[in-house]
TINU-685965 format. One record per residue: y, z, x of N, C-alpha, C, O in turn. Coordinates in steps of 0.02 Angstrom, whole numbers. Layout:
- nc2,nc3,nc1,cac2,cac3,cac1,cc2,cc3,cc1,oc2,oc3,oc1
- Y,Z,X,Y,Z,X,Y,Z,X,Y,Z,X
...
***
This chain:
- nc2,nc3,nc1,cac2,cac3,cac1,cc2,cc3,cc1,oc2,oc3,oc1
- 5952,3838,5744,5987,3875,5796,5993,3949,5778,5971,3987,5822
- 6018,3979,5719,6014,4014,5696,5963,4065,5699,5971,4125,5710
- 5895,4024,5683,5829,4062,5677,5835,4085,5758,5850,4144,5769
- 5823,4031,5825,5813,4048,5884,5856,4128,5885,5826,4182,5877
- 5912,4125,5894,5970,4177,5900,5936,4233,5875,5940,4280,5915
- 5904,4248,5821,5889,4302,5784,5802,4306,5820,5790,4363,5839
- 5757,4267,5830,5695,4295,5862,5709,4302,5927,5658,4325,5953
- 5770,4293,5988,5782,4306,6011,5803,4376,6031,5787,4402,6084
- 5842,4403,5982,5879,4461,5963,5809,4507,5963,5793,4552,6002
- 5785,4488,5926,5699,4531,5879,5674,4536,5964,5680,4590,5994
- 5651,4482,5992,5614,4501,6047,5640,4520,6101,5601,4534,6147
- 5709,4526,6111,5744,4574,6161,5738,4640,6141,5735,4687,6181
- 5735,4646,6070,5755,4741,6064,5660,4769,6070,5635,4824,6084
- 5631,4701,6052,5549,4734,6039,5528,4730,6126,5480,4766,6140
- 5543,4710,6156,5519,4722,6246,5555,4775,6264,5520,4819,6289
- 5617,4788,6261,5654,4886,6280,5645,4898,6223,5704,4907,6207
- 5622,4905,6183,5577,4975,6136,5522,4983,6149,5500,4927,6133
- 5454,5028,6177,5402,5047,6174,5395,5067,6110,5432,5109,6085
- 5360,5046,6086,5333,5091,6009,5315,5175,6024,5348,5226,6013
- 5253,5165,6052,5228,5218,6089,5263,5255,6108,5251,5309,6082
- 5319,5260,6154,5353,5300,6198,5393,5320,6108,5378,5378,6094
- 5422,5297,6071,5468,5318,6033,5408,5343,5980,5454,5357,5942
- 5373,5354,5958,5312,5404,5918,5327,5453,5956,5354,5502,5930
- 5316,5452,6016,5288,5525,6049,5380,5564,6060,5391,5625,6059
- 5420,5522,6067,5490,5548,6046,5501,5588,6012,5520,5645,6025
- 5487,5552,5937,5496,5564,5878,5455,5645,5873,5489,5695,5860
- 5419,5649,5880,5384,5704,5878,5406,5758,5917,5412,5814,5893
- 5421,5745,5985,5452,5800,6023,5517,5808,5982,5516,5862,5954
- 5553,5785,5973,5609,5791,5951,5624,5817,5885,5679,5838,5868
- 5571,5815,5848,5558,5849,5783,5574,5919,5790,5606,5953,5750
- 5546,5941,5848,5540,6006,5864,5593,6043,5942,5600,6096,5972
- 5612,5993,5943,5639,6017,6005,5724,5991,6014,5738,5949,6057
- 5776,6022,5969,5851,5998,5976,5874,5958,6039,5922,5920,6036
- 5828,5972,6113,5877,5942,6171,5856,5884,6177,5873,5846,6222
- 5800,5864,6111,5759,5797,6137,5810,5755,6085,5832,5702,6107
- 5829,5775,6025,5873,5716,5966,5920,5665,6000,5922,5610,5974
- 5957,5676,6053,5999,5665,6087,5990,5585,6114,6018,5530,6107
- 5938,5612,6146,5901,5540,6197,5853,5515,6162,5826,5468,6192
- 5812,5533,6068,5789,5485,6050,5850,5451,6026,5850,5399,6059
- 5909,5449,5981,5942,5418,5970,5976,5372,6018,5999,5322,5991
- 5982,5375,6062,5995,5328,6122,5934,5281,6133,5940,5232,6169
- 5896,5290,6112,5832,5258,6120,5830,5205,6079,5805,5150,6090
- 5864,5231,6014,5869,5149,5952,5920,5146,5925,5935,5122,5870
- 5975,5189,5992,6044,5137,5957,6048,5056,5966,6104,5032,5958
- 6023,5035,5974,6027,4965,5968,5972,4920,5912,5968,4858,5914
- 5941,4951,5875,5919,4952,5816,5947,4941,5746,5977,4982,5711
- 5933,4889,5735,5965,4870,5664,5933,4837,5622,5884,4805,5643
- 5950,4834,5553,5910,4834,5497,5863,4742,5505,5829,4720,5459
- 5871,4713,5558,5840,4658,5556,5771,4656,5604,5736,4608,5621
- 5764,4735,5622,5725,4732,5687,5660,4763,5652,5657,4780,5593
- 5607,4767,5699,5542,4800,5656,5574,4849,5598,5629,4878,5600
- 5530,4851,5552,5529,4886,5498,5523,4972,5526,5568,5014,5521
- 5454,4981,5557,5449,5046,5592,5518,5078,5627,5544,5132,5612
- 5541,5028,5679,5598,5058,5713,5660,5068,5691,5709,5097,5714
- 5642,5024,5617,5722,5042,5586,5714,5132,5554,5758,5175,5550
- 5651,5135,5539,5643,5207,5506,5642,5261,5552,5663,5316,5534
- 5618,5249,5617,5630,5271,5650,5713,5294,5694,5734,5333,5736
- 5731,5253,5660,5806,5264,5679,5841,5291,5634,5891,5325,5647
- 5823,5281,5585,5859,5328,5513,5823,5404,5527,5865,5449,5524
- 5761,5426,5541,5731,5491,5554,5769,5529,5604,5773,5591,5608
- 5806,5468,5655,5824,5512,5733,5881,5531,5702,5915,5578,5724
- 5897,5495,5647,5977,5503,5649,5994,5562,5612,6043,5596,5626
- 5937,5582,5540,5918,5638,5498,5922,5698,5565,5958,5748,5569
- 5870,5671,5612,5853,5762,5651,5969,5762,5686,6012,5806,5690
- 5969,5707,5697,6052,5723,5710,6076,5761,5686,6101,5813,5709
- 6073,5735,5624,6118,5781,5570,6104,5866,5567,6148,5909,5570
- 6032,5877,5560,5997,5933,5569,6061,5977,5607,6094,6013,5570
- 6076,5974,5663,6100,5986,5710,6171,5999,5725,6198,6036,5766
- 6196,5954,5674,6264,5944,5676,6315,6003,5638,6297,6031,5586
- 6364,6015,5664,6389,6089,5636,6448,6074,5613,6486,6121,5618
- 6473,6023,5588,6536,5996,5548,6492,5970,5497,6447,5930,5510
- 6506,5996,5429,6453,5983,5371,6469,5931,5351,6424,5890,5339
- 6554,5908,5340,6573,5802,5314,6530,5757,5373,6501,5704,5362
- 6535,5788,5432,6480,5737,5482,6410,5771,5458,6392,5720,5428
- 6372,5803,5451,6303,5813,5435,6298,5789,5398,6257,5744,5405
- 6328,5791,5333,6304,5741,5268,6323,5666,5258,6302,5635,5209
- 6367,5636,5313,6372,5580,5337,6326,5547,5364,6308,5490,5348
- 6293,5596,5425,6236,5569,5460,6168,5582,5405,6145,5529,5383
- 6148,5618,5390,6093,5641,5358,6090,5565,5290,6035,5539,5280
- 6147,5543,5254,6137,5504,5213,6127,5436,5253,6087,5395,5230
- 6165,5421,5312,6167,5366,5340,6074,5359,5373,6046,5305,5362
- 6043,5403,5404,5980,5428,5416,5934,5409,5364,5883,5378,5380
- 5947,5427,5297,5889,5427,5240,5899,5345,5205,5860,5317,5166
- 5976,5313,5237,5975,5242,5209,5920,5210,5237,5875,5182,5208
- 5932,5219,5316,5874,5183,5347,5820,5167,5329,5798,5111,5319
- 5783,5239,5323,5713,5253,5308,5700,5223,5235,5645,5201,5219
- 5770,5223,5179,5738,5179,5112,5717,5139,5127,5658,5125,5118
- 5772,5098,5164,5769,5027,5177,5698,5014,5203,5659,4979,5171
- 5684,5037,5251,5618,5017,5311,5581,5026,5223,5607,4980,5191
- 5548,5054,5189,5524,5075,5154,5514,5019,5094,5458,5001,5076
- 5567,4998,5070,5599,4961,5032,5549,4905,5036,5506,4879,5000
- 5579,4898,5106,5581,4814,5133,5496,4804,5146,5472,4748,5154
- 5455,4864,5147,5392,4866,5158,5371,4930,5157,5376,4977,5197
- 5332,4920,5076,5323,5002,5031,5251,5016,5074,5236,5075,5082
- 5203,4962,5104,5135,4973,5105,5144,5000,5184,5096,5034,5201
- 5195,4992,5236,5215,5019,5304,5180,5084,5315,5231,5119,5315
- 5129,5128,5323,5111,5178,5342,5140,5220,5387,5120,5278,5380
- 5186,5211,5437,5219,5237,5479,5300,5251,5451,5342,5291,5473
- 5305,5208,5401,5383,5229,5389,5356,5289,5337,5370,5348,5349
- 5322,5272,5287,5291,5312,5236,5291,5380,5293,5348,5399,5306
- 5248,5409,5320,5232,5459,5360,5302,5495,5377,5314,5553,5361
- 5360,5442,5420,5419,5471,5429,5451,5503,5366,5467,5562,5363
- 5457,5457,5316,5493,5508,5247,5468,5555,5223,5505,5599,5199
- 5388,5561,5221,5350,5634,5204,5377,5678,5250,5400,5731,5229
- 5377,5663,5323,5414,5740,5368,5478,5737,5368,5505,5791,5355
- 5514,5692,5378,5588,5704,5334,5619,5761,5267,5665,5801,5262
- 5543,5725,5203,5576,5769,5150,5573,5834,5136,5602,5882,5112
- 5498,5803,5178,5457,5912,5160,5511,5963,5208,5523,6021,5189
- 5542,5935,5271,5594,5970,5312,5650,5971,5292,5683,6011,5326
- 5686,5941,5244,5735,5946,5216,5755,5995,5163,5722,6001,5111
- 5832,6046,5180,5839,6076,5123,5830,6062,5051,5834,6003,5036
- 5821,6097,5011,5799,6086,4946,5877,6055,4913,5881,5999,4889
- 5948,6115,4917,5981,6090,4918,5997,5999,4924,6014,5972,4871
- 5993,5962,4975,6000,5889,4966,5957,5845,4923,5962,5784,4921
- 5919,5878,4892,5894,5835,4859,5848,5788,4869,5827,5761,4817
- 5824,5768,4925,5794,5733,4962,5722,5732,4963,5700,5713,5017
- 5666,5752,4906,5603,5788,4906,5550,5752,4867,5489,5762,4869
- 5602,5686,4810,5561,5650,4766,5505,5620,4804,5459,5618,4763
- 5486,5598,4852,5430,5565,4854,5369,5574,4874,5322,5535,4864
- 5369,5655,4920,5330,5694,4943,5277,5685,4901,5250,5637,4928
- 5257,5693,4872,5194,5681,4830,5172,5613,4829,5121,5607,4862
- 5195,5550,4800,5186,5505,4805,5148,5475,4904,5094,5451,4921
- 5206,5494,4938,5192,5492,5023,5108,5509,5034,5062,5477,5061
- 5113,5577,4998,5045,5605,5031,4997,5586,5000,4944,5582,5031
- 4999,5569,4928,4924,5516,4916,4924,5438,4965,4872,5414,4989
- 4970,5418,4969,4974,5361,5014,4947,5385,5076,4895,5355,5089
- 4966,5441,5133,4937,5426,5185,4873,5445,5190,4841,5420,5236
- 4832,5507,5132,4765,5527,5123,4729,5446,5116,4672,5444,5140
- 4751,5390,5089,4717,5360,5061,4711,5299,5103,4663,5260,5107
- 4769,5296,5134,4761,5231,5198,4730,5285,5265,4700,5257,5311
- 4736,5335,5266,4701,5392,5345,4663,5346,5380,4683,5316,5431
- 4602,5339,5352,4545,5329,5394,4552,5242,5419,4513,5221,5461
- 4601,5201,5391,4603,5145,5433,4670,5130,5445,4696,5074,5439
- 4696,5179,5462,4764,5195,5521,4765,5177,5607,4754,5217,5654
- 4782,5108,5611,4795,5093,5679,4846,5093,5701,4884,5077,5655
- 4887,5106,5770,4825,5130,5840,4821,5191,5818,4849,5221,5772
- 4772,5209,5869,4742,5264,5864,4791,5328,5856,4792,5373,5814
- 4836,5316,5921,4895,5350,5938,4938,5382,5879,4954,5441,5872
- 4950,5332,5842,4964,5338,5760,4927,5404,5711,4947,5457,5687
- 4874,5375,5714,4820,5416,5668,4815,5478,5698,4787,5522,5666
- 4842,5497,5771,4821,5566,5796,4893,5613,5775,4889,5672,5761
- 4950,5581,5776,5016,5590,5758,5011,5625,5693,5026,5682,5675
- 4981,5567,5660,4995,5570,5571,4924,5642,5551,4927,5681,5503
- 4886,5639,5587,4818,5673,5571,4858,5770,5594,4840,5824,5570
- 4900,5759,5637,4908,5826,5669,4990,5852,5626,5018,5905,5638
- 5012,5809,5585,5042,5831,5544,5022,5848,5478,5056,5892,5452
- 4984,5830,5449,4948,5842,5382,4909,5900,5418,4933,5952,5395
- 4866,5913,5458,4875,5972,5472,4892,6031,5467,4862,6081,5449
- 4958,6017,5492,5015,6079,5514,5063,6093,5443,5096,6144,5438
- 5061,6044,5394,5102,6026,5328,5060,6075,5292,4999,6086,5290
- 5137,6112,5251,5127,6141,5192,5127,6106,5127,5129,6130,5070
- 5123,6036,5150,5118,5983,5085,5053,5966,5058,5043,5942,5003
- 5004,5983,5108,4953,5958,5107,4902,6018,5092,4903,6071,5125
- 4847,6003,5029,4823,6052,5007,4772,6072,5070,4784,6047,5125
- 4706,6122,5062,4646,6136,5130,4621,6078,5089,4616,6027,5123
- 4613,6075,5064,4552,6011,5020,4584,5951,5061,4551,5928,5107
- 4657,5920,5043,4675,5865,5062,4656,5872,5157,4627,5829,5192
- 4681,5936,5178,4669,5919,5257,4594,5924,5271,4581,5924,5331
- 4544,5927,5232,4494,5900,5273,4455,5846,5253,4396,5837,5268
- 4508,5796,5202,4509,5745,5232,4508,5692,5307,4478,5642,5326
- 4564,5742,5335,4572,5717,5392,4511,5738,5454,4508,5713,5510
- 4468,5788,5428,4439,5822,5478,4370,5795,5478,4324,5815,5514
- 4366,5737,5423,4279,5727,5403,4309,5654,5472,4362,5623,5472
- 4229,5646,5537,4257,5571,5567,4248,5507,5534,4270,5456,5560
***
């Protein structure tokens, strides 16, 4: 009974979540303060039993929150409650390419101050090295146009991304 209740749960939150629609979120919202708002509404109902991706994804929305937030005991409230997530997703599944990806733009964006920067290196040999068999596609164009734009990533490492 138990089990039913819980794949129940799983496949209610995975039919109102688009994956897709919340990537392309995530990204606007990276960059754009009026978007943080309505991705977090997007996976408040997200919790640590639901995809792995969307839990990190919900710890990331909750980081750009914090970003934002202008009472510093709530910023560093949210910002730690944000980076639990993303361990966890992480944790719970180190080989996840998409959560991996979220904590590389998390850390490299994060003040130096928090401390938050250990794995950046580690991240970016991981996603150079899984790149080229990164599915969906949608994914790989995400992850490809941030290594890019990243000051983490050496010219050597980004044209990695540029050989097809």
């Amino acid at each position: 009974m138990k089990f039913l209740i819980v794949f129940i749960s799983f496949s209610l939150t995975m039919l109102s979540i688009d994956l897709d629609t919340i990537r392309i979120a995530y990204k606007e919202a990276a960059h754009d303060k009026t978007k943080v708002a309505a991705l977090n509404k997007q996976l408040a109902s997200v919790n640590k039993e639901d995809n792995i991706v969307l839990v990190a994804y919900k710890g990331a929305a909750i980081t750009l929150q914090a970003k934002y937030e202008r009472n510093l005991k709530e910023k560093k409230r949210l910002f730690i409650e944000g980076v639990t997530y993303i361990e966890f997703a992480i944790k719970k599944s180190p080989n996840a390419v998409e959560a991996r990806f979220i904590r590389i733009g998390i850390q490299e964006n994060t003040p130096k101050l928090l401390r938050y920067k250990s794995n950046i290196k580690e991240d970016k040999l991981f996603l150079l090295k899984q790149y080229k068999t990164i599915k969906p596609k949608i994914l790989k164009k995400h992850i490809g146009e941030y290594i890019l734009q990243s000051k983490a990533f050496s010219d050597e490492e980004k044209a990695v991304i540029l050989v097809p």
